[in-house]
N, C-alpha and C positions, 0 to 999 in steps of 0.2 A: 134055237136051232137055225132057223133063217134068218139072224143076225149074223151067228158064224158062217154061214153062205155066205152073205153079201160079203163079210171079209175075206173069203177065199177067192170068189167070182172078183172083186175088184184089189185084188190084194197090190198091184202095184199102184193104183192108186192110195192103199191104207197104209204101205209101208214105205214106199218109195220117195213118196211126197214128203211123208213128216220125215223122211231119214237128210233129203236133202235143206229141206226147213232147220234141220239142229245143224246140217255141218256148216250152213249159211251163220247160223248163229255162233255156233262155237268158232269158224274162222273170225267173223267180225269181232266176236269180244276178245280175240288172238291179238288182232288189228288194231283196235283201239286201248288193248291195254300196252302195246309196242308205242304207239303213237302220245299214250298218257307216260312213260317211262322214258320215251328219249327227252319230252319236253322238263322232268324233272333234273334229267340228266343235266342238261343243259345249264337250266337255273342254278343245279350242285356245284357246277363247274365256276359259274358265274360268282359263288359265294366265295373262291378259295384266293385269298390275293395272289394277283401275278407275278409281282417281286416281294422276296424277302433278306432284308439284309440283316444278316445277327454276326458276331463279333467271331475277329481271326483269332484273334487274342484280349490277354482281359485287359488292354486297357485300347480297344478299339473302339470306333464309338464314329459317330455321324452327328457334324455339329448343326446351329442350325440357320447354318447360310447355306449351307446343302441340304436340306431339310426345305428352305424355303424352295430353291431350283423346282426340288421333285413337284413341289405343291403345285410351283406355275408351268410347267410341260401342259401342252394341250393333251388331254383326252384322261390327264390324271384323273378319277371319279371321286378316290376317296385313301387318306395319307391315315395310318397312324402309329405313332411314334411315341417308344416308353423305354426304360431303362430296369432290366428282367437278371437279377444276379438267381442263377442255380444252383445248387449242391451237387448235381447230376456234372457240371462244367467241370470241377474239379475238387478236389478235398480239401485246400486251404480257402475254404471260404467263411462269409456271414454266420457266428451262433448266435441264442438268442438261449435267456435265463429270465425267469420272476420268480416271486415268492415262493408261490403256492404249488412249484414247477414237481414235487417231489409226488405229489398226487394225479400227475397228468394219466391220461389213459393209456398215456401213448408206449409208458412207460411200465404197462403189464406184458409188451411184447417178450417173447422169449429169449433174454440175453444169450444164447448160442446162436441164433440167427440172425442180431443187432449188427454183425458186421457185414453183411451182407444188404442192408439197408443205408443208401443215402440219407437219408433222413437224420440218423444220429452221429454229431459228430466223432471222429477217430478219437479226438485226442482224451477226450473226457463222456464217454457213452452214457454215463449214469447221470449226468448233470445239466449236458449242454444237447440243444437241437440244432442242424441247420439247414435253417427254412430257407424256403422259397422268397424272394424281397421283391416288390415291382414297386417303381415309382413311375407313375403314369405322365406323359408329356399330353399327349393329344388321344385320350381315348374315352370316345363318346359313348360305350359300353358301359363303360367303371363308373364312368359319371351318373347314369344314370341307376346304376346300381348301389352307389354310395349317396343319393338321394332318395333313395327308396329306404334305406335304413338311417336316416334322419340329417344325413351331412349334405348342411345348406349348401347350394349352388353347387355339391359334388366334389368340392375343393376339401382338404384336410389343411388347419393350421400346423404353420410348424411347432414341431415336439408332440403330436400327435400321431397316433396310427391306429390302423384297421385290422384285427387280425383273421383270418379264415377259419375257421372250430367247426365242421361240420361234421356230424355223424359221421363214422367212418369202423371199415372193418378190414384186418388183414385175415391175408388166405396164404398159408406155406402147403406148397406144391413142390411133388419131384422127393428124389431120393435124399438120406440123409450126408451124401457127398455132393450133390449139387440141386439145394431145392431150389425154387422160383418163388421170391418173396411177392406179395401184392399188396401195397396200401390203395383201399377206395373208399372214397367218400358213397355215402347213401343215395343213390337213385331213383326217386319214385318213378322213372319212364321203364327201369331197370328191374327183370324178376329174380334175386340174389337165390331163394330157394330158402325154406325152411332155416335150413343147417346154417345160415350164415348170421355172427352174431353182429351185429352193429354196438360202437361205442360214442357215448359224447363225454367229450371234456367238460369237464365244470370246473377248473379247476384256473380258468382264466375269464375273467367279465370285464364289463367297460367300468373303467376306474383304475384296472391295477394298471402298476407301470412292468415295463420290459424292459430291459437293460441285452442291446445291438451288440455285439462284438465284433469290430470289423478283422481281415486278417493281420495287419499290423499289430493288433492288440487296442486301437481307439475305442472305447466304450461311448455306447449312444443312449440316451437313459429316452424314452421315448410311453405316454400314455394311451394308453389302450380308450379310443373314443366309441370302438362296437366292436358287437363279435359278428362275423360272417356265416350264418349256418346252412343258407343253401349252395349247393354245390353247383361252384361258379363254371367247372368245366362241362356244365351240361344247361345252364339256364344260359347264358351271355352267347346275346347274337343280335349285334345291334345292325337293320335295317339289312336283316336278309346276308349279312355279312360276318362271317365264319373265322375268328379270326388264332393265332396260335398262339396269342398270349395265356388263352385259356387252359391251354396245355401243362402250365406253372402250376395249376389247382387240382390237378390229381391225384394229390393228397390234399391232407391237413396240415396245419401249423405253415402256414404261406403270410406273407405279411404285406401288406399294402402301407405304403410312406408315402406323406406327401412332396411336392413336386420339390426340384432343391435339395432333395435331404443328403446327395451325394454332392452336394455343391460345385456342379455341374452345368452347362447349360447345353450339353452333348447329349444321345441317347446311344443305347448298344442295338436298339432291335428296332425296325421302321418297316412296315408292310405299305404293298401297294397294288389298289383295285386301278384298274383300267381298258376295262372291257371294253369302250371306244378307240383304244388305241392299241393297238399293239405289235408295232412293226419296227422293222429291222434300226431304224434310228434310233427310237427312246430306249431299245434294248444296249443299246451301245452307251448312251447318255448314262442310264441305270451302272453299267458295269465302268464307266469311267469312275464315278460316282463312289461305287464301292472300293476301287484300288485307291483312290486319294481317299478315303476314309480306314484304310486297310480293315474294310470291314468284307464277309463272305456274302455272295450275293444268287440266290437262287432264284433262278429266273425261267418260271413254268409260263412266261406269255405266250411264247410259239405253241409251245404244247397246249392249252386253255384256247387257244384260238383254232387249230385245227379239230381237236374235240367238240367244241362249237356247229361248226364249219360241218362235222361228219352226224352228228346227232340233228342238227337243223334239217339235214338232208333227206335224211332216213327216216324224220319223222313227216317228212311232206312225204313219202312215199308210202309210211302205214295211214296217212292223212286220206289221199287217194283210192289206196285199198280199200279203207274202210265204210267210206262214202260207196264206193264199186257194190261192196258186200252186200251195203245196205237197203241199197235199192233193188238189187237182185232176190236180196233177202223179203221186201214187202212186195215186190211182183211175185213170187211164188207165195206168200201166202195169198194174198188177195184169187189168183188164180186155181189152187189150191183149194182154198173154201169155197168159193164159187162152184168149183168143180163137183167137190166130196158134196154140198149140199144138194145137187140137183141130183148128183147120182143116186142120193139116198132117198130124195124123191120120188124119180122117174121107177124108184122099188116099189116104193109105197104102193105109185098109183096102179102096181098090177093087182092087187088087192081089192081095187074099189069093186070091179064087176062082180067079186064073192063076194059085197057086203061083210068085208071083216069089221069090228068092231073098232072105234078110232081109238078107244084104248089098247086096243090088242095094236094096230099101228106105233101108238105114242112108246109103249113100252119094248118092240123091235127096233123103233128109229132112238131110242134111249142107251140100250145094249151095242147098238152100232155105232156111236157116237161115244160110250165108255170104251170100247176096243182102240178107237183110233187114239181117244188121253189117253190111255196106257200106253199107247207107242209113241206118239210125242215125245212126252214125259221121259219116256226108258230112254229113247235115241238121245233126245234133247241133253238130257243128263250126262247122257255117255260121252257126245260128245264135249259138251264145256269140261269133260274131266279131260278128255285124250288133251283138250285145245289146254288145260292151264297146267298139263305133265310137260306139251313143247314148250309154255311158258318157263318152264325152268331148265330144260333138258337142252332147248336148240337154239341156242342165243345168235340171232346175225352176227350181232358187233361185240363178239367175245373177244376176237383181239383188242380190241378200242381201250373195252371195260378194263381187261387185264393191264394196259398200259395204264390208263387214268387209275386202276384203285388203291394206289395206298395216298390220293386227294383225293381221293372221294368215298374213301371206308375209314372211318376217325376210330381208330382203336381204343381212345380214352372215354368212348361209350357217346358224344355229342350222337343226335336224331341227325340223319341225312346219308347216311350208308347208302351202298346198293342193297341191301336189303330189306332195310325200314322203308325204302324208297316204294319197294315191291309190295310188303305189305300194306302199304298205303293207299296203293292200287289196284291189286286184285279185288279183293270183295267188292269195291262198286261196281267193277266193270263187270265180275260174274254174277251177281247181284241182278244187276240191269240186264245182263244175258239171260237168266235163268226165268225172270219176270217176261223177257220172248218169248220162251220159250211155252211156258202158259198161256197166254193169250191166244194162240192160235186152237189150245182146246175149249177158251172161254165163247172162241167167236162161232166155233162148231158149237156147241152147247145151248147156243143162245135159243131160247124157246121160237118155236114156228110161229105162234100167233102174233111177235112183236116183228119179225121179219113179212110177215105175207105170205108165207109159203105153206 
């Protein structure tokens, strides 16, 4: 009963304080999860090359004394250049045949949907694939990929190749007048759901040979030196750098050839990081670059630069805030506690002239001290939920986001979304907020004989 007194008698002290103690909290951890999310932002941005040059037509290509140019530009950070034939480009392209092809998995898909799929070629569905083909010029990814499955120095001799076989499952979506076909390789970062059946081919190993079929009809008779079974469009990121070759590996049945095999010394496709540089000249250098190689050239430097530029900004500013929050934040508790313990003191000590029993005190200043953790705790709570509802609800830089995100939301599943990014960051920062929010019942609670009071 005189416990609920003292909460009523000082109740702006019992609720006012710990109410302003959670909104301190719940804005900080607002604050520093804005100021942990632009600084990702940023680094996302940083990953996505600023020029990409891929071909006007199929026999465009960037040879490489132009190749060399881009390398020597000052502020270039990092070049690389491979030659990427698609099936997606157009229907007279690359098939591919071996032995043991009549067992592939690929080939339990449902022949009323096959034409509906790049994957199989038109002219013979039951027999021929046509994959995906990269022959790498300069890519430090591959290399290090294709020395981790035992090919010295990352190089492939020629009449060798690499083929891609990984777990993979299709998904037919949509009505039977226009469904949405899907081939995906296996994602362990990825939760497919029960219902989703994964398949692996067995049905090709290192040893057998493949026979290339280019569109003129030239047969390329070429040895299978591995199989690829991790799914290259979501492991390959070499050195923080995101690059779209990976984008080839969104299925299966993809083939890797070594360098030459088109006997060539051109490439079709040439990315380029240059976060140091990014201004009106080399933008102009880049696009001469691509008309005299009649190759297409997209060019997000201006764009990557003011996203830069707006997320640097905005992040010194929740930087600020949050520093503001936090000091405001340990001046109210510090004052706070100080406060509530002497109040529940200067209670006690009208007690002493009756000679009340110090237990009969110990278990009043106990019930008084439970009343105010329960409203910590409730406010404290309440708030980090309201604060990580604005987290998704009230976004500043939603125009920004909306502009940047189809570079910075990878649809073929790679980690670095605006979402992954999110949940990457929330649970620590509410985490560490919620552990605030505690503390300040731990420091009330702490026993009177360790304090002196």
């Amino acid at each position: 009963m005189l416990a609920g007194r003292w909460l009523r008698w000082n109740w702006k002290a019992a609720v006012l304080l710990p109410l302003l103690l959670s909104v301190l909290t719940g804005g900080a951890a607002y604050a520093a999860t804005r100021f942990a999310f632009d600084t990702k932002m940023e680094t996302q941005i940083q990953r996505r090359p600023d020029f990409r040059f891929t071909p006007q037509a199929a026999d465009s290509c960037l040879s490489k004394a132009d190749l060399e140019k881009i390398r020597n530009m000052a502020g270039v950070q990092e070049v690389y250049s491979y030659t990427l034939l698609d099936p997606l480009a157009g229907e007279d392209g690359w098939t591919m045949r071996w032995d043991n092809m009549a067992s592939a998995a690929i080939f339990d898909f449902p022949e009323e949907h096959r034409d509906k799929v790049m994957l199989f070629d038109r002219k013979d569905m039951d027999t021929l694939l046509s994959p995906v083909i990269l022959e790498p010029d300069h890519l430090p990814a591959l290399t290090e990929v294709l020395k981790q499955n035992g090919i010295e120095n990352g190089t492939l001799q020629p009449g060798e190749t690499v083929v891609y076989l990984p777990e993979f499952s299709w998904m037919i979506q949509g009505g039977p007048e226009s469904p949405t076909i899907a081939i995906v390789p296996r994602n362990p970062e990825l939760d497919f759901g029960a219902d989703t059946t994964f398949r692996l081919d067995t049905s090709l190993k290192a040893g057998d040979t493949v026979w290339l079929e280019s569109p003129e009809g030239k047969i390329r008779t070429v040895t299978v030196r591995t199989v690829l079974r991790k799914p290259l469009n979501y492991i390959v990121d070499y050195q923080g750098r995101l690059s779209a070759w990976t984008g080839g590996f969104a299925w299966p049945y993809a083939v890797i050839v070594p360098a030459g095999f088109f006997g060539t010394d051109s490439v079709n496709h040439v990315e380029v990081w240059s976060p140091d540089r990014r201004d009106a000249a080399m933008q102009s250098q880049m696009a001469a670059l691509a008309s005299q190689g009649d190759m297409l050239l997209t060019n997000d430097a201006a764009r990557n630069r003011e996203y830069c530029a707006f997320f640097a900004q905005e992040r010194l500013l929740y930087c600020v805030l949050t520093l503001l929050l936090a000091a405001a934040w340990l001046f109210v508790l510090v004052w706070a506690v100080i406060h509530l313990r002497r109040s529940i003191a200067s209670f006690l000590e009208q007690f002493r002239p009756l000679q009340v029993p110090d237990d009969t005190c110990r278990k009043i200043r106990t019930r008084i001290v439970a009343g105010l953790g329960i409203i910590i705790l409730a406010s404290g709570v309440t708030a980090l939920a309201l604060s990580l509802g604005l987290q998704f609800a009230v976004v500043p830089n939603r125009d920004v986001l909306l502009q940047a995100m189809p570079a910075l939301f990878d649809v073929s599943g790679n980690p670095g979304g605006v979402f992954w990014i999110l949940e990457q960051i929330v649970p620590w920062i509410y985490g560490a907020a919620l552990l605030l929010v505690v503390l300040p019942g731990m420091m009330m609670t702490w026993d009177r004989e360790h304090t002196g009071e």
